[in-house]
C-alpha positions as CSV (number, residue, x, y, z in Angstrom):
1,X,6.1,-28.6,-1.7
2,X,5.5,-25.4,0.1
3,X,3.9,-22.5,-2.5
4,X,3.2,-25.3,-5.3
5,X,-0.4,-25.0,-6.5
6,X,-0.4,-28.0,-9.3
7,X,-3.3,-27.5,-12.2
8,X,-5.2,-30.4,-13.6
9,X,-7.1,-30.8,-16.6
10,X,-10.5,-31.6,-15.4
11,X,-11.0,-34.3,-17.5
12,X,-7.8,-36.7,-17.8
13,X,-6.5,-35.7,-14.4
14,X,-3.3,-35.1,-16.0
15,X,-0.9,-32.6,-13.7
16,X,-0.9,-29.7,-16.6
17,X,2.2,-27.4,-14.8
18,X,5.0,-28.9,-13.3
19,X,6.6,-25.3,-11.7
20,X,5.4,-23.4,-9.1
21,X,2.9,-21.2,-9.5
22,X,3.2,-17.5,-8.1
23,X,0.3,-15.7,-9.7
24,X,-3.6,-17.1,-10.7
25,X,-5.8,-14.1,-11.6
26,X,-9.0,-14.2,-13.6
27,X,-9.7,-11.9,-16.7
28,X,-12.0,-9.3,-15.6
29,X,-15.0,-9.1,-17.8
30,X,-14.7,-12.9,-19.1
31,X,-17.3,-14.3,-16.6
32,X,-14.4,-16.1,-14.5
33,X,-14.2,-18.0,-17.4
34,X,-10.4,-17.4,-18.6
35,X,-8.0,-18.0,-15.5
36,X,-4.0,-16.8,-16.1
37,X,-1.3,-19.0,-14.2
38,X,2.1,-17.4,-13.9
39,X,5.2,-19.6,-12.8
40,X,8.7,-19.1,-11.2
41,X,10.3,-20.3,-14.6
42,X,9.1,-17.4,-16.3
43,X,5.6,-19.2,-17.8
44,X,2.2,-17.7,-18.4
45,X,-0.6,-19.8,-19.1
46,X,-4.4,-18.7,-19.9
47,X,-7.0,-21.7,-19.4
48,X,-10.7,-21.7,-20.3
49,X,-12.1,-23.0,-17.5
50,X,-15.6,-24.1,-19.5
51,X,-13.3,-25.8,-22.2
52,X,-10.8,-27.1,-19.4
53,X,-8.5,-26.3,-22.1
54,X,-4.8,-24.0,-22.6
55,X,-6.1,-21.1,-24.8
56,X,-2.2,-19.7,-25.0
57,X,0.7,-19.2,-23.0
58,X,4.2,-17.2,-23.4
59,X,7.6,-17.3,-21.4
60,X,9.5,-14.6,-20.2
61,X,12.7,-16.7,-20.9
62,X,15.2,-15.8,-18.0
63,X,12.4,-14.5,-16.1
64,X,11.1,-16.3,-12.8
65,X,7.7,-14.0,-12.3
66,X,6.9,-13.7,-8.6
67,X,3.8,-11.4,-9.8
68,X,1.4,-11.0,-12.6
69,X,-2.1,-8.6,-12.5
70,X,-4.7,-7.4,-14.8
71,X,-6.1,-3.9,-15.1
72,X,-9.6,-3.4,-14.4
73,X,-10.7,-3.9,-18.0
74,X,-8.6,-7.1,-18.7
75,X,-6.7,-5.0,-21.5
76,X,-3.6,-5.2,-19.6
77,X,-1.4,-7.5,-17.8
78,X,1.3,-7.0,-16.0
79,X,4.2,-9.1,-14.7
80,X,7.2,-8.5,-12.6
81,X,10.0,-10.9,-11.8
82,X,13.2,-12.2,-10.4
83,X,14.8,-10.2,-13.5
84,X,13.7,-6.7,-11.9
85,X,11.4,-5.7,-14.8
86,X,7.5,-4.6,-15.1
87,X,5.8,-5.8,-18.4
88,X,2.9,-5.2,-19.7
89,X,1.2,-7.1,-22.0
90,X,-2.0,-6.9,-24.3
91,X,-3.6,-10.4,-23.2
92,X,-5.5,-10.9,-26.7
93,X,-1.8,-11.4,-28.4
94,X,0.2,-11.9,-26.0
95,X,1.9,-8.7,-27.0
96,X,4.1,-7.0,-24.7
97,X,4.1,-3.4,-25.3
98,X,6.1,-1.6,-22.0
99,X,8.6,-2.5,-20.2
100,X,10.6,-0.8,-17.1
101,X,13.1,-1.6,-15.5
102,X,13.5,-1.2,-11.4
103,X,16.3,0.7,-10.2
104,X,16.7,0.5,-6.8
């Protein structure tokens, strides 16, 4: 399908996400070694990509993010979706500190 980027483990081959994937960044500062995968059904994913393992994940239940970013450092993410909000996030916990809501 058009916009589908499937991620496989490395090592079984196994098709790890199963939605659409609308955001890959890496974690500045972390070597390129800690990739973030955000999906239209609201998922974020981080992967350690010299583990080729999930280090965590969260949802943004009712959410379908169309983008996610980090701040230069990597101390923030930030996601915006189908749902009109901005989040941000610490990344370490998985936190999400801020949210704002588009008006427009």
């Amino acid at each position: 399908k058009k916009g589908n980027v499937p991620i496989t483990h490395a090592m079984t081959e196994k098709k790890e996400l199963k939605m659409p994937v609308m955001a890959l960044r890496f974690r500045p500062g972390d070597a390129n070694q800690l990739l973030m995968a955000a999906t239209c059904d609201g998922s974020v994913s981080f992967w350690h990509l010299g583990a080729s393992k999930l280090v965590s994940s969260f949802k943004e239940e009712g959410n379908g993010i169309e983008s996610a970013a980090y701040n230069t450092s990597g101390s923030l993410l930030a996601t915006a979706g189908t749902d009109c909000k901005v989040r941000l996030y610490d990344p370490s916990h998985n936190n999400a500190i801020h949210s704002v809501l588009h008006e427009g």
